[in-house]
C-alpha positions in Angstrom: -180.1 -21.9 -16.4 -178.2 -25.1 -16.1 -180.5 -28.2 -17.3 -180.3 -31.6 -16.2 -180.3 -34.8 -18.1 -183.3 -36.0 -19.4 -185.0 -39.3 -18.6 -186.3 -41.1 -21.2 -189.1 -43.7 -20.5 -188.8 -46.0 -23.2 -189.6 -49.8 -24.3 -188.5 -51.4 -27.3 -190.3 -52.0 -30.3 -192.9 -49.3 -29.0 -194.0 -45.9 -30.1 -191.5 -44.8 -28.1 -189.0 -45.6 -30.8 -189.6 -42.1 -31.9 -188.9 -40.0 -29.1 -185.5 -41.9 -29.2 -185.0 -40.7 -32.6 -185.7 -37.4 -31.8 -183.1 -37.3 -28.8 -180.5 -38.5 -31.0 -181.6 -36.1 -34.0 -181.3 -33.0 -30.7 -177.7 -34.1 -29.7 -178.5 -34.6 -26.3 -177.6 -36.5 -23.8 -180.4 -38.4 -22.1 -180.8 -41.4 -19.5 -183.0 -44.4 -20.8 -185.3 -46.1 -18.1 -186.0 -49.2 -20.4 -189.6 -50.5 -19.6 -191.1 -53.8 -21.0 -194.6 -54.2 -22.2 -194.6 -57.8 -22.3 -193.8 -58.7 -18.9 -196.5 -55.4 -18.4 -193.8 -53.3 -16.3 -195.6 -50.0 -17.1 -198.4 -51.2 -14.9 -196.3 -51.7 -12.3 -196.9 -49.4 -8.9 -193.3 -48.1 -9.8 -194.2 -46.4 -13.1 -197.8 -45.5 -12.1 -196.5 -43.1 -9.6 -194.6 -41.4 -12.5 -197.1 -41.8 -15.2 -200.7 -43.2 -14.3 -201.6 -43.6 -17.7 -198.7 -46.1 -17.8 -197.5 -45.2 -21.3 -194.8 -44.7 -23.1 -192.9 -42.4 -23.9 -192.4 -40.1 -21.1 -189.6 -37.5 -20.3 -188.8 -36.6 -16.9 -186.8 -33.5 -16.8 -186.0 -30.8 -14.4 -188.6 -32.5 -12.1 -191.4 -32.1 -14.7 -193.0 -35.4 -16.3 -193.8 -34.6 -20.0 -195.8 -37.6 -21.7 -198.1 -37.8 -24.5 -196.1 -38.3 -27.8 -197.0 -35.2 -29.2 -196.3 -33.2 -26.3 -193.1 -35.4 -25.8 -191.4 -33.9 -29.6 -192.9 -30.4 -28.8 -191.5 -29.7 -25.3 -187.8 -31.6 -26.7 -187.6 -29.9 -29.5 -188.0 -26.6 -27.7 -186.1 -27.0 -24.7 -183.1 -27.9 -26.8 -183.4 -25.3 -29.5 -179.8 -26.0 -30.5 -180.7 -28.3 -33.2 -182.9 -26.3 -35.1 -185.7 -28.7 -35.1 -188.9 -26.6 -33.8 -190.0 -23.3 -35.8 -189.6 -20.1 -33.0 -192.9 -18.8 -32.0 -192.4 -16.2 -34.4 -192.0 -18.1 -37.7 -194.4 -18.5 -40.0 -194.2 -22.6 -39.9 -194.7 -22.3 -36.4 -198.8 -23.0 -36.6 -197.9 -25.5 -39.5 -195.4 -27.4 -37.3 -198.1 -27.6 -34.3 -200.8 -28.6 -36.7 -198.9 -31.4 -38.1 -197.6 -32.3 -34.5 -201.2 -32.2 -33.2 -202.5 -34.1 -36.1 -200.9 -37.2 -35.2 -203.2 -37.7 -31.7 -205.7 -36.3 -32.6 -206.9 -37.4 -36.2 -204.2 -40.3 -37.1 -203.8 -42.7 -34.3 -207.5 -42.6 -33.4 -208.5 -43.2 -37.2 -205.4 -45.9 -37.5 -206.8 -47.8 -34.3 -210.6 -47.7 -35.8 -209.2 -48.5 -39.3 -206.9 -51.7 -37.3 -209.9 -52.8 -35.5 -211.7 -53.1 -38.9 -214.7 -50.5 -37.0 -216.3 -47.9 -38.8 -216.0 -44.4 -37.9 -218.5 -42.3 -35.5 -220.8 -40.4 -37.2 -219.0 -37.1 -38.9 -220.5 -34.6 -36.5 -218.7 -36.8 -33.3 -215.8 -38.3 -35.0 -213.0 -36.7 -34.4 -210.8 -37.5 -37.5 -214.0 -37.5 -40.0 -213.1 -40.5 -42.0 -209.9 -42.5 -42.7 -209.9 -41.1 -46.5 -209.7 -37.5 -44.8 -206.9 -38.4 -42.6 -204.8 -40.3 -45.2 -205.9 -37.3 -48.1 -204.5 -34.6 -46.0 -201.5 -36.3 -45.1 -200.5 -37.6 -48.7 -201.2 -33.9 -50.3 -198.8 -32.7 -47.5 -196.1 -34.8 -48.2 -196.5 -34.9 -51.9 -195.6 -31.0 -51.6 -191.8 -32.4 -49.9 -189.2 -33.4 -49.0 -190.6 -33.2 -45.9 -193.8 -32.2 -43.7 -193.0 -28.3 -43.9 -191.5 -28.1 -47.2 -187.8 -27.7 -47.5 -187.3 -27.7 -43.6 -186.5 -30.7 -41.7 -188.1 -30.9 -38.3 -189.1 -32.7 -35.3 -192.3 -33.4 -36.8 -190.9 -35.5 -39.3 -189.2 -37.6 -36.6 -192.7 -38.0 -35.6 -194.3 -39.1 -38.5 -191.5 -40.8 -40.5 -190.9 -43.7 -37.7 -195.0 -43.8 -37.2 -194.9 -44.4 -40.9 -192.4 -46.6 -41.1 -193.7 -48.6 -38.2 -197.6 -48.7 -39.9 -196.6 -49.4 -43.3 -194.6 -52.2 -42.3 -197.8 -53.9 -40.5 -200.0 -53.1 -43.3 -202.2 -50.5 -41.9 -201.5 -47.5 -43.8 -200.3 -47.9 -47.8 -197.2 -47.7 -48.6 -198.0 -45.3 -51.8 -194.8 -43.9 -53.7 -195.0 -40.7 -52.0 -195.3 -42.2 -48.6 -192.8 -44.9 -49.2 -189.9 -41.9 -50.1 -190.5 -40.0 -47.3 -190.3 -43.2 -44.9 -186.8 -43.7 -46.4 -185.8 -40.1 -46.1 -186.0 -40.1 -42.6 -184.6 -43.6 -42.0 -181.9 -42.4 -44.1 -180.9 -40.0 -41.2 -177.5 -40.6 -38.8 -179.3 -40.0 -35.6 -182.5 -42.0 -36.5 -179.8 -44.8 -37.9 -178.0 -44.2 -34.1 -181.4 -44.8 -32.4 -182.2 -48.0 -34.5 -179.0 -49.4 -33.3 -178.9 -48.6 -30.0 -182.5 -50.1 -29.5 -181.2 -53.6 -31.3 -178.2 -53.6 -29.1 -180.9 -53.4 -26.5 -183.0 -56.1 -27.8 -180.0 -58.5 -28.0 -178.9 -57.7 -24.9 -182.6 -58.1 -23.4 -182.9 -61.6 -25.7 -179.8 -63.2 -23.9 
């Protein structure tokens, strides 16, 4: 089945910084429909027709819309198997991948944006993260087990989380222990997430002029 290009909603200096990675890290190519949160084009009518929750990233591709971060890596990473970067159904990191993928929307980012605000947690029964000493536990015994998420295997999912950590540590609002700091570098360390960093500050200078 012949696929078309995808289209990559992005805006600099965004969580979207990751999907870019990830298209880089897959080989693919991919058209960038560069969006600016500042002058508040993703609440325009234009991008609200494609995404009503006016986030980014999205993926357009083969006339489906794919957004939600998470859902973003998972649906790459298997439509463009080449690469290697998502477990087949039938591996046994397969529920390990999709737990760690999952993980990130579900426990991180809500505990990260409670923990930013400076709130306190729901109560354990309705929270859905428990507390932030859960959330950062699990993910530091994880990664302390290296060099990456699943072990020896590199994957989408540390895409995902190495630019997420890269990004938090750098703003102070997760800690930039040993064990988090190395895996951060790991992944930075990578030709395609190196690509994607420069091709997003040749955008910036180019936006900046």
């Amino acid at each position: 089945m012949t696929s078309s290009r995808p289209t990559f909603f992005h805006a600099l200096q965004s969580r979207s910084t990751g999907a870019h990675a990830l298209l880089e890290e897959l080989g693919v190519d991919y058209d960038v429909h560069l969006l600016d949160l500042q002058a508040g084009t993703q609440r325009q009518p234009e991008y609200l027709a494609i995404n009503p929750m006016g986030k980014v990233p999205a993926i357009l591709h083969d006339g489906a819309l794919v957004a939600e971060q998470p859902a973003v890596f998972i649906y790459l990473a298997d439509r463009f198997p080449a690469a290697g970067l998502a477990p087949a159904l039938d591996d046994p990191l397969r529920g390990p991948y999709l737990r760690w993928m999952v993980f990130y929307g579900s426990c991180f980012e809500p505990a990260l944006i409670d923990r930013s605000m400076k709130r306190d947690p729901p109560p354990s029964r309705q929270s859905p993260y428990g507390s932030w000493d859960d959330v950062f536990n699990a993910l530091s015994g994880q990664l302390a087990q290296g060099p990456w998420l699943l072990g020896e295997r590199f994957t989408a999912v540390d895409v995902l989380w190495g630019i997420a950590l890269g990004w938090t540590t750098q703003f102070g609002l997760v800690p930039a222990t040993p064990t988090i700091r190395a895996y951060i570098d790991r992944v930075a360390a990578r030709p395609a997430v190196q690509r994607a960093a420069a091709k997003d500050a040749e955008l910036l200078a180019a936006k900046q002029d």
